[in-house]
BAGUDREN-301887 format. One line per field, with one value per residue: residue number from 0; x, y, z of N, C-alpha, C in turn; residue in three letters. Coordinates in Angstrom, 1 decimal. Example, Ala and Ser with C-alpha at 12.3 -4.5 7.8 and 13.67 -1.06 7.14 Angstrom:
2
pos <- [0,1]
n_X <- [13.2,12.8]
n_Y <- [-5.7,-2.2]
n_Z <- [7.8,7.1]
ca_X <- [12.3,13.7]
ca_Y <- [-4.5,-1.1]
ca_Z <- [7.8,7.1]
c_X <- [13.2,12.9]
c_Y <- [-3.3,0.0]
c_Z <- [7.8,7.9]
code <- [ALA,SER]
//
This chain:
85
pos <- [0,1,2,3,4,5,6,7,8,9,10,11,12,13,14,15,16,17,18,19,20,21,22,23,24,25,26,27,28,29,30,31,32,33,34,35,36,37,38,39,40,41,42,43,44,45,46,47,48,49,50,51,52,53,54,55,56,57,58,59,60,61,62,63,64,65,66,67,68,69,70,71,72,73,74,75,76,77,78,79,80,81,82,83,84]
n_X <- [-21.7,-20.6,-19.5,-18.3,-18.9,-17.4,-18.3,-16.7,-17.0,-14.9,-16.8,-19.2,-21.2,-21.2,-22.3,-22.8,-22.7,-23.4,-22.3,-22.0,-19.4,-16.8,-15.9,-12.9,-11.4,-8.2,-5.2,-3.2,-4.3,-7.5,-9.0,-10.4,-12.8,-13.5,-15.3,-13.2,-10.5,-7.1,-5.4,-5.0,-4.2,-4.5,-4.2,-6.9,-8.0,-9.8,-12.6,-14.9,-16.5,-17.3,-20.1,-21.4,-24.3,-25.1,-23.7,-23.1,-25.1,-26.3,-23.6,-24.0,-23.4,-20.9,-19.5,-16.3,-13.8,-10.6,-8.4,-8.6,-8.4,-8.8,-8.9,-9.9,-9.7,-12.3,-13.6,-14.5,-13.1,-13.7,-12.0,-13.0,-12.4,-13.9,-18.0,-19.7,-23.0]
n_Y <- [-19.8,-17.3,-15.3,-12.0,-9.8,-7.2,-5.8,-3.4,-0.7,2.3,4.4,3.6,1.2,-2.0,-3.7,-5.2,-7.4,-10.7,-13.8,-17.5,-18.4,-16.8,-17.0,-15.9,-14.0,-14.2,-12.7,-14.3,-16.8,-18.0,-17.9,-19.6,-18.0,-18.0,-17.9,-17.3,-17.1,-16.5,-13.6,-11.8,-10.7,-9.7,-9.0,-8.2,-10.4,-9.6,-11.2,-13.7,-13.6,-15.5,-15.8,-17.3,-17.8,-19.9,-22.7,-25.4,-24.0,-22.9,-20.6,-17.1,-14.9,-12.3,-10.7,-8.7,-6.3,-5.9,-4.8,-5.1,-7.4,-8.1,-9.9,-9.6,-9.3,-8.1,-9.8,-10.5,-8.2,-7.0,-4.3,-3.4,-2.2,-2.1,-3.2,-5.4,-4.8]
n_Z <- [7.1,5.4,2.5,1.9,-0.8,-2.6,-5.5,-7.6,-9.6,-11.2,-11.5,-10.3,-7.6,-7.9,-7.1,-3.7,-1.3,0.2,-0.4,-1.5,-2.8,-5.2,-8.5,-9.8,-12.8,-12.9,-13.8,-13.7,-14.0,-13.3,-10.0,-6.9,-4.1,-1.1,1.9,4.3,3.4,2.6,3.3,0.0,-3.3,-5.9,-9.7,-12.5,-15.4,-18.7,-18.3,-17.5,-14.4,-12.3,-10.0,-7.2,-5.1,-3.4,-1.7,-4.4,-5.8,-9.0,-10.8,-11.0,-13.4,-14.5,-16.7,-16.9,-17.1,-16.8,-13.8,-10.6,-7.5,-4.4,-1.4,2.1,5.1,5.6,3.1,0.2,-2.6,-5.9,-7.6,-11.0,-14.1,-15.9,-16.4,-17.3,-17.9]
ca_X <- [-20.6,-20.6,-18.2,-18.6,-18.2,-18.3,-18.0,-16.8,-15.9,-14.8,-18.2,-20.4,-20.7,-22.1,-22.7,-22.3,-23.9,-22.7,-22.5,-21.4,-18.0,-16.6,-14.2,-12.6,-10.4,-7.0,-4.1,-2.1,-5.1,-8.9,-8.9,-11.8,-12.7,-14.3,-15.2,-12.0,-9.3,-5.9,-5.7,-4.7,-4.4,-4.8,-4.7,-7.8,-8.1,-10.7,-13.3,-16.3,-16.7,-18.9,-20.6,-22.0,-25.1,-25.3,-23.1,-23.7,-25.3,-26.0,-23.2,-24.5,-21.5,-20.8,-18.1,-15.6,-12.7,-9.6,-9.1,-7.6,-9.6,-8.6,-9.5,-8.8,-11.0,-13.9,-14.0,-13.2,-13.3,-13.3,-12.4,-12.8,-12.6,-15.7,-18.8,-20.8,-24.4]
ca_Y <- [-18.9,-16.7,-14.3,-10.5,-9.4,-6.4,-6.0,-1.5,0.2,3.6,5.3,2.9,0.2,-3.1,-5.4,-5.8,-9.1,-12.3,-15.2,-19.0,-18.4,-16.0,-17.2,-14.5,-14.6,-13.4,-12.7,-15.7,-17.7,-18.0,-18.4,-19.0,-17.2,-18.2,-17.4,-17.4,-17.0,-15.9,-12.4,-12.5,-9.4,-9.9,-8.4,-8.9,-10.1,-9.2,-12.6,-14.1,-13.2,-16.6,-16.0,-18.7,-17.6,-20.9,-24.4,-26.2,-23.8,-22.4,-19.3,-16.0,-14.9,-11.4,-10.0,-8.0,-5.8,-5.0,-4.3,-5.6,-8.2,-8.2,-10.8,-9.7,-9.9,-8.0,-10.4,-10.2,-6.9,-6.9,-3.3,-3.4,-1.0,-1.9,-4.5,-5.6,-5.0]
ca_Z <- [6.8,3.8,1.8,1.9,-1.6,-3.7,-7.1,-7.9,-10.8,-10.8,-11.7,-8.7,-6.3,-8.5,-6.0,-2.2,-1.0,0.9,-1.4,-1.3,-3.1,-5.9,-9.0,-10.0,-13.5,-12.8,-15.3,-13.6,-14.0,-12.5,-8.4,-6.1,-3.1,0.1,3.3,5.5,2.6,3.3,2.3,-1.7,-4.1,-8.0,-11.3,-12.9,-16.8,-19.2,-18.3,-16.6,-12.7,-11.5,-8.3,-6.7,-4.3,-2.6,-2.2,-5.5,-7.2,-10.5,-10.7,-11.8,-14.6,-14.9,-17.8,-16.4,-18.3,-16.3,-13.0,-9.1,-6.4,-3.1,-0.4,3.2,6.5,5.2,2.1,-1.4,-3.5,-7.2,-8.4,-12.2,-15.0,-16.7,-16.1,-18.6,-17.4]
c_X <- [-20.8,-19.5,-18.7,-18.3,-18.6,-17.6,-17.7,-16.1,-15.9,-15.5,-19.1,-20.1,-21.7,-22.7,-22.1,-23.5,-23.0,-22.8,-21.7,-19.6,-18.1,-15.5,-13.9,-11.0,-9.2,-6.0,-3.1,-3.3,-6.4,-8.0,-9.9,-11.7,-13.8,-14.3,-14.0,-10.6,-8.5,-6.0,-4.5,-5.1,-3.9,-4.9,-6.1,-8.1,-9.4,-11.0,-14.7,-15.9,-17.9,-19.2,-21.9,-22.5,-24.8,-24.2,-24.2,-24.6,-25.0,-25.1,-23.8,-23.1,-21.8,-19.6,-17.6,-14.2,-11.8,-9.7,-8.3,-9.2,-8.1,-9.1,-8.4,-9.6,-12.0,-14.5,-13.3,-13.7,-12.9,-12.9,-12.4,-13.3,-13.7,-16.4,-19.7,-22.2,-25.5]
c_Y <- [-18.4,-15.5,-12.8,-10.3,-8.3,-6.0,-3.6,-1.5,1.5,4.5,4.7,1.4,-0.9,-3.4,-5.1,-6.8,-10.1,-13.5,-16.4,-18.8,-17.4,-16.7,-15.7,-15.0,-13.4,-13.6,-14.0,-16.9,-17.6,-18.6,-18.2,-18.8,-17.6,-17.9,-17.9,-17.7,-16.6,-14.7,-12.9,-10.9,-9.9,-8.5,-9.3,-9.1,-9.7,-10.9,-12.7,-14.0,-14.3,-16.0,-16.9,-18.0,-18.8,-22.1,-25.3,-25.7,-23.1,-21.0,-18.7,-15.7,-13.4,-11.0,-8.3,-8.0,-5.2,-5.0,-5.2,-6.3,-8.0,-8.9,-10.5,-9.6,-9.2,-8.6,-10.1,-8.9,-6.8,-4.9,-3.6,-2.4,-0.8,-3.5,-4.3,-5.6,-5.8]
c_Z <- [5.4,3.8,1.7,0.7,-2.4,-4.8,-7.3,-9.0,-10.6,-10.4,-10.3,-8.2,-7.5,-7.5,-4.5,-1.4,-0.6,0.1,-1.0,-1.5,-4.6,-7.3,-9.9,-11.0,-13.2,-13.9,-14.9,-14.0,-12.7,-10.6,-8.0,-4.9,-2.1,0.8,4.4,4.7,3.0,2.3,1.1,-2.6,-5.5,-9.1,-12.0,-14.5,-17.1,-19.1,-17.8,-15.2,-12.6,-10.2,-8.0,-4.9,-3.2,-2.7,-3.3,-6.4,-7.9,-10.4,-11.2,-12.5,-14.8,-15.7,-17.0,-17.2,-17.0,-14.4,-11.6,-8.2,-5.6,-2.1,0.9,4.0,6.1,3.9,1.0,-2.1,-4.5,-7.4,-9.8,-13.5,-15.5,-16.2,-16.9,-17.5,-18.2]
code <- [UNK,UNK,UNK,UNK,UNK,UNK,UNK,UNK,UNK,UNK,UNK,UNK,UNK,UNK,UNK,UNK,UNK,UNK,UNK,UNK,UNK,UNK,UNK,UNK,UNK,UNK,UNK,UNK,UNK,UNK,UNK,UNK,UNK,UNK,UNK,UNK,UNK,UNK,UNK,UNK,UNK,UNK,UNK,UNK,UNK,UNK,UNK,UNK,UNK,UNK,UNK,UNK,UNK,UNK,UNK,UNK,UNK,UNK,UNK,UNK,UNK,UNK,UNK,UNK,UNK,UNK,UNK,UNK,UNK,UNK,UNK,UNK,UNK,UNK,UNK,UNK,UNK,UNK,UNK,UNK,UNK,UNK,UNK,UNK,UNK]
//
């Protein structure tokens, strides 16, 4: 099983790729995201975006400013205002 996820800011599409799991920092506090989540809509703070390719391992970290996730049967969808490249 894997997670559908893609990462957009207004200007292009980061990311779309299946991964292990997603944490994703929200203004109430970080939540992680798996395959078969109940849908879930967020504000997103200015933080680190872990994504986790595989069970157990090493996340990739991307910095993210601003911005709404959404987890609903096609997976989870960061939009965010800016992403650090």
């Amino acid at each position: 099983m894997a997670l559908h996820f893609e990462l957009v800011t207004p200007a292009r599409l980061v990311r779309s790729e299946d991964v292990h799991m997603v944490v994703v920092p929200g203004t109430e506090g970080e939540f992680g995201v798996l395959e078969g989540h109940a849908p879930f809509m967020s504000t997103v703070r200015d933080g680190t975006l872990r994504i986790y390719k595989t069970e157990g391992g090493a996340p990739e970290e991307i910095e993210v400013q601003g911005g709404f996730a959404e987890v609903g049967a096609n997976g989870l969808t960061v939009l965010a205002e800016h992403v650090e490249s």
